[in-house]
N, C-alpha and C positions, 0 to 999 in steps of 0.2 A: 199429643199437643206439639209435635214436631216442628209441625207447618207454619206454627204461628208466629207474626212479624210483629206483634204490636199488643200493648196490653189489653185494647179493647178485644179483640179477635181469642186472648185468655178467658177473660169473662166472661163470650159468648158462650164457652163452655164448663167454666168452673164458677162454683161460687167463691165470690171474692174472700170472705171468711176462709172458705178450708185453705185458698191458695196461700193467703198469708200466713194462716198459724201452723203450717205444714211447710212452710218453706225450709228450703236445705242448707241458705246462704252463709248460717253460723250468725254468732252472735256479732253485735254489730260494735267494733274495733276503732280504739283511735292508735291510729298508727304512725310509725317511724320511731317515736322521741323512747326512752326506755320506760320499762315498769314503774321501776322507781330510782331517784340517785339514791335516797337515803331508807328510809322506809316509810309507808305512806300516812304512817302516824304523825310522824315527824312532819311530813309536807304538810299535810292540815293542820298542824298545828302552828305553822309557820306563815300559815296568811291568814293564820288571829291574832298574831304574835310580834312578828318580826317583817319578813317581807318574803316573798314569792317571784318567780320568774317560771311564768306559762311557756310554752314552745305550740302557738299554736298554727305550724306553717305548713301543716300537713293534713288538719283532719275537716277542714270546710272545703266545700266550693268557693270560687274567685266568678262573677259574669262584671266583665267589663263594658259599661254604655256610653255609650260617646256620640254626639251629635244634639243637635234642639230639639228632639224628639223624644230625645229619651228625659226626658221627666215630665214629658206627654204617659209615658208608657207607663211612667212608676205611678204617676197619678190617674192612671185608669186603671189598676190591677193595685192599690193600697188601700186600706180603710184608712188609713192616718193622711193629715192634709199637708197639703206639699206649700201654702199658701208663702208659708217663709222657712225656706228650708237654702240657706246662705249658701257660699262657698265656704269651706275649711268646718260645715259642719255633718254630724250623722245623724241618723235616725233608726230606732228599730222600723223596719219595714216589715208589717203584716198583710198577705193578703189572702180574701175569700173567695171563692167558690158561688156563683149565680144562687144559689140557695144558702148562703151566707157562711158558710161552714168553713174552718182556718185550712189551708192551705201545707201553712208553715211559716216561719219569722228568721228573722235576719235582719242584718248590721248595714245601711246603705251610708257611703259615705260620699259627700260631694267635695269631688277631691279641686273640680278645675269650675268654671263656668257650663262649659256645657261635656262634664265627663264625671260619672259617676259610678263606685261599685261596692256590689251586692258580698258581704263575706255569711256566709250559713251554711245549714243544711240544704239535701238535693232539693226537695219538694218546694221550695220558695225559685230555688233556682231555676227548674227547669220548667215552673209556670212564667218566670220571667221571661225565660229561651222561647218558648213559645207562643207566646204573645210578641215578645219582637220579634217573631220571625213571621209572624202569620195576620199580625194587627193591622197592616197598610201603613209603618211605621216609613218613612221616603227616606228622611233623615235621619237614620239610628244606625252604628254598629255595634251588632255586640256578640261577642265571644266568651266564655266561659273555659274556667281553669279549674280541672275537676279536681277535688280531695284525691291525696296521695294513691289510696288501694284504687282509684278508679279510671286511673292513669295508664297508659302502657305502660310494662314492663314496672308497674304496681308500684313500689316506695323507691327503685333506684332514682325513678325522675325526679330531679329537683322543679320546685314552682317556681313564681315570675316572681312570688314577693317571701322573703322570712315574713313571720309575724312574731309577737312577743306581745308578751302584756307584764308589767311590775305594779303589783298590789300588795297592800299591807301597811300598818304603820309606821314602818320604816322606809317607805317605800320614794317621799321624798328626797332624803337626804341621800338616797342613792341616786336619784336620778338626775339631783345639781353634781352631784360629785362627778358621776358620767358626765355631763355638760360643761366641767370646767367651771361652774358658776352659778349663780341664782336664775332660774327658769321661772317664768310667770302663769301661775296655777289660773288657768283659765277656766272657765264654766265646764259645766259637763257636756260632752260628748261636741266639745270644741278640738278645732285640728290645727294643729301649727308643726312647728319643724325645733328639733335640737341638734347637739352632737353629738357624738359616740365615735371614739375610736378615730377622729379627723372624718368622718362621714357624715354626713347630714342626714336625717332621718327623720319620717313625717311621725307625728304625734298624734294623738285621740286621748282626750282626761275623761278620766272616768274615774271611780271611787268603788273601795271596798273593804271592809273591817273597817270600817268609818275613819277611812282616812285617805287624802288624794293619791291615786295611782295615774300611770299613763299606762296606753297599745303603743307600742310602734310598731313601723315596717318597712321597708324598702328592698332593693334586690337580694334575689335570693345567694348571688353569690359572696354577698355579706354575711351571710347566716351565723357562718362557724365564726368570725373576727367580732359580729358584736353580742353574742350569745360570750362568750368569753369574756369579754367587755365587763358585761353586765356583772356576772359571775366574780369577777376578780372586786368590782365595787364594790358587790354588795356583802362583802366575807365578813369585814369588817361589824357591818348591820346585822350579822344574823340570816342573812337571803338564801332561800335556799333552792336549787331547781325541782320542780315539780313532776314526776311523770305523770303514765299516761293511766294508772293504775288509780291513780289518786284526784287526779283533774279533773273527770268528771262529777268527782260527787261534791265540787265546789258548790253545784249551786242548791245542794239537799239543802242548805244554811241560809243561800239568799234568796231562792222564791221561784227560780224561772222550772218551767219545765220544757224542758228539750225537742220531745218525739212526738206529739199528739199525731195519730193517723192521720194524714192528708184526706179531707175530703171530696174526693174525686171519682171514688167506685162506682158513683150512679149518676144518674140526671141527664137527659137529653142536650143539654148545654155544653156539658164537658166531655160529650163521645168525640167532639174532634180532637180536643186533647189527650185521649187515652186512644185515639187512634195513630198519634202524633208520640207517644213514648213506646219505648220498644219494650220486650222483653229481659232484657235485662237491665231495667232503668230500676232507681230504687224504689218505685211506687210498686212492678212487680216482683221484685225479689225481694223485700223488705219483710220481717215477721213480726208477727201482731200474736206477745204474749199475754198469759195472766189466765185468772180465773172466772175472769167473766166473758160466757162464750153467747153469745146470738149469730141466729143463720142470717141476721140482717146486718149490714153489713155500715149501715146510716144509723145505725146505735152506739157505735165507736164515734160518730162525727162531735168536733165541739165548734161552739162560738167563741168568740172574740172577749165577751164576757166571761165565760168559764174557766179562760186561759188567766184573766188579769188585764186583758188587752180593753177592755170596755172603754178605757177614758182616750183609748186612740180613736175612737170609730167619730170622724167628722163628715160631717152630710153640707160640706160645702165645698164637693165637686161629684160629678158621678164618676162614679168605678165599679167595679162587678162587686156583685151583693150587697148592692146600696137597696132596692127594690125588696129586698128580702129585709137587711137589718132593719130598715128603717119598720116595719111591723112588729119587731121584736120588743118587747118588754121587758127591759134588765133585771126586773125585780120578780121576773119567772124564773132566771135563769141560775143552775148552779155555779158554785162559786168557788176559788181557788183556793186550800187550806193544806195547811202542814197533819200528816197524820203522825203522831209521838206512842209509837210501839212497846207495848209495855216490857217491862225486861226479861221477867220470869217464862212468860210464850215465848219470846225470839232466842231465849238461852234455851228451851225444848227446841226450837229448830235444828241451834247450831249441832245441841248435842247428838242428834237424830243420827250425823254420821255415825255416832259411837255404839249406834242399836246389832245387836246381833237378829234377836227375833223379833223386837218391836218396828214401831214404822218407821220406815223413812221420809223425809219430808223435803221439799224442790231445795234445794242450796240454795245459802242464803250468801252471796260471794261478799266480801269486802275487797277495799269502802263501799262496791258499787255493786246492788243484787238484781239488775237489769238484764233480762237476760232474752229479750226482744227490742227490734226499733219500736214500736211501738209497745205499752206495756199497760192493760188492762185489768187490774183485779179488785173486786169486787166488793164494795164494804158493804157491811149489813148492821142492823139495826136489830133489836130485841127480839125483835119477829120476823128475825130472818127477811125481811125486807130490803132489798140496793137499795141503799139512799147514796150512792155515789162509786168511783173509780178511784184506786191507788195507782199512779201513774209514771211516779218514777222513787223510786227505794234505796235506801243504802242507811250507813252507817257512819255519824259526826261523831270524832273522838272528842272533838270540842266539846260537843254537846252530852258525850256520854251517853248514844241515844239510836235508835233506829229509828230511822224517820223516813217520811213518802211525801212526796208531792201528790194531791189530790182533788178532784173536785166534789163537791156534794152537794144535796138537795140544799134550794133557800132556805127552809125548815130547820135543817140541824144548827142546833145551837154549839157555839164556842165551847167547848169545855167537856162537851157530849163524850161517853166513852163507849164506839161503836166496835167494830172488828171487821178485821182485814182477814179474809179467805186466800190464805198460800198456797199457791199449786195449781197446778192444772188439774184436772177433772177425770175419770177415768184411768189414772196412771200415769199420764201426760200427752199432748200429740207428737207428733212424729218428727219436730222439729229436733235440725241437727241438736240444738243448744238445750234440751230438753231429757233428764234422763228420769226409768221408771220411779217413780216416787207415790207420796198419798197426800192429799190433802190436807191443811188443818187452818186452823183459825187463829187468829192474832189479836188480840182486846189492844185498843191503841186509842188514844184521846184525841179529838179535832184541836186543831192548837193552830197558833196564827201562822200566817207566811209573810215578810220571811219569819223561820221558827228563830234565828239568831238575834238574840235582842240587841246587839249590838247592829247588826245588818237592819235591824227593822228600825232603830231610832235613827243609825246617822247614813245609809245605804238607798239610795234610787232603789233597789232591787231586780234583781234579774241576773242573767246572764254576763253582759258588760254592765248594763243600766239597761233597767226599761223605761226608753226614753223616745217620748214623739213629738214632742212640741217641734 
């Protein structure tokens, strides 16, 4: 496979399945910030608690759009309606695939009148990059600022912007205290500007641990001066900084799930997109783990509804995979739920390291037991029947709990107590991030998302907020 320049030219000769669950890339890394300051008990317990400061200026993409065309572009390539989407506000931005299937999601912010940008994962990004580059967009520029590892010369480059986020219930009184003064808590996913450190710095409200937080961000060469800022405020409150060890299992508590495979592998519609990403783009070096394996590769694919995304999808403008959703019936479709792992199966897990002759079974890592970008494993039913995917896994010491993000059939009722099949299948495949292990099964209870009662009574839910009005 030497020769080949592009992902679709991969596929003419692999099937997409083996490429991705046999991929070498390692496991997929948020990088730069440390492991941990404190230890990652402490951090999660600290944005239920007290207050948090995220660092997160290194592990998304940046596509910056600029011109009247670009929200021509975002409203051709969105399920969400762009009808009033203001200046100084955001939106999550989801989009599908001509056969309606998600893509990926991300943070779009309308920063100016006619300039707006995209903060996420690659697969949102680089269906934006290519639709502006190839839609007959007259009036659009737009450039992209890759996450840190995909940068030359990998974490030394610094980005265009820091980012930060301070959430928790402490998380006001740090952030007038930064300001010098009382800050006017605006709606959510509203954008305005504060101080910090004699700098001005743009703002995004959003909420968490049901109580108001802000994003900021501005040059990156401000990083270290207001990352300290923050830090020195917030000592006072409790705040603590966050790694990178611990960060991502924020959202096991509020609902979003991260990674869903990008539906792109097949369909005559999108050959010119995957003739249009290279080989080392993260659609193909990206892995696709877990226990549930099909040689077809459109059995990974989800909807809009399966994600949570359903109350985005407005059918007053067309955009790709309007033609397809619109035939879709919500009430076929699975649904997004918390899986709550029982404790006595995930204490067999952990123990398993401690087997001499007995089995061992895939590591179970903490906080975060992810050990593909995308992550597949298989829940079953009494009769050994999939009634749905575990999709993203780890461990809330809030919650005292192992928990998954997942989807499942409409059928399963709330409360049901199904099981999660751990491990890959014959020993494991050949992925770096993959050692030899066996099998086993995990009995775990459908339970709501978000699972955090606190997240689910006073929390938008999601990643920032899942927010598309």
């Amino acid at each position: 496979m030497a020769n080949e320049q592009n992902l679709q030219q991969l596929l003419d000769s692999t099937n997409p399945v083996d490429l991705l669950r046999n991929s070498q890339i390692g496991s997929y890394i948020y990088p730069v910030v440390p492991a941990d300051f404190t230890n990652w008990i402490k951090e999660q317990k600290a944005w239920r608690e007290t207050a948090v400061l995220y660092d997160q200026s290194h592990h998304m993409d940046n596509v910056f759009l600029k011109g009247s065309d670009a929200i021509k572009l975002i409203s051709d390539t969105a399920i969400n309606s762009v009808a009033k989407f203001e200046v100084n506000q955001a939106k999550q931005y989801v989009p599908t695939t001509s056969a309606g299937h998600v893509i990926g999601d991300g943070i779009l912010f309308r920063e100016a009148e006619d300039e707006y940008t995209y903060v996420g994962r690659a697969p949102a990004s680089n269906w934006l990059l290519y639709h502006g580059e190839t839609g007959g967009y007259s009036n659009l520029d737009i450039e992209v600022d890759r996450r840190s590892p995909s940068r030359p010369y990998g974490h030394a480059v610094p980005r265009r912007y820091y980012r930060f986020q301070i959430p928790g219930p402490n998380a006001w009184p740090i952030i007038e205290k930064l300001n010098g003064g009382p800050l006017e808590q605006l709606r959510f996913f509203r954008m305005s500007t504060m101080t910090i450190a004699g700098r001005t710095v743009r703002t995004l409200r959003h909420g968490m641990a049901g109580a108001p937080g802000l994003e900021i961000w501005g040059p990156y060469e401000d990083h270290d001066v207001i990352q300290e800022a923050i830090v020195t405020a917030g000592a006072e409150f409790g705040l603590l900084p966050v790694g990178s060890r611990a960060y991502p299992s924020n959202t096991l508590e509020s609902g979003w799930i991260p990674s869903p495979l990008p539906g792109i592998y097949t369909g005559e519609a999108e050959r010119g997109y995957r003739e249009w990403l290279g080989v080392d783009s993260y659609e193909a070096t990206g892995t696709l783990a877990g226990s549930f394996v099909s040689d077809n590769i459109e059995d990974y694919y989800t909807t809009p509804w399966e994600l949570g995304y359903g109350s985005f999808v407005k059918f007053d403008h067309d955009f790709i995979g309007r033609d397809a959703l619109e035939k879709i019936d919500p009430a076929t479709q699975r649904r997004k739920v918390t899986m709550a792992w029982d404790a006595e199966d995930l204490g067999k897990v952990w123990t398993s390291l401690l087997n001499v002759d007995g089995p061992q079974y895939k590591f179970f890592d903490l906080p975060l037991a992810n050990y593909g970008s995308a992550n597949y494993d298989a829940i079953i039913d009494a009769n050994d029947n999939v009634v749905g995917y575990s999709m993203f896994t780890g461990y809330s010491s809030n919650e005292r709990r192992g928990l998954s993000l997942s989807i499942v059939n409409p059928d399963v009722p709330e409360g049901a107590e199904l099981r999660v099949v751990w491990g890959e299948p014959n020993g494991g495949s050949s992925k770096a991030s993959v050692e030899p292990h066996e099998q086993t099964e995990v009995r775990a209870v459908v339970s709501p998302v978000p699972y955090s009662t606190v997240a689910r009574d006073t929390y938008h839910g999601g990643w920032r907020t899942n927010y598309s009005e």
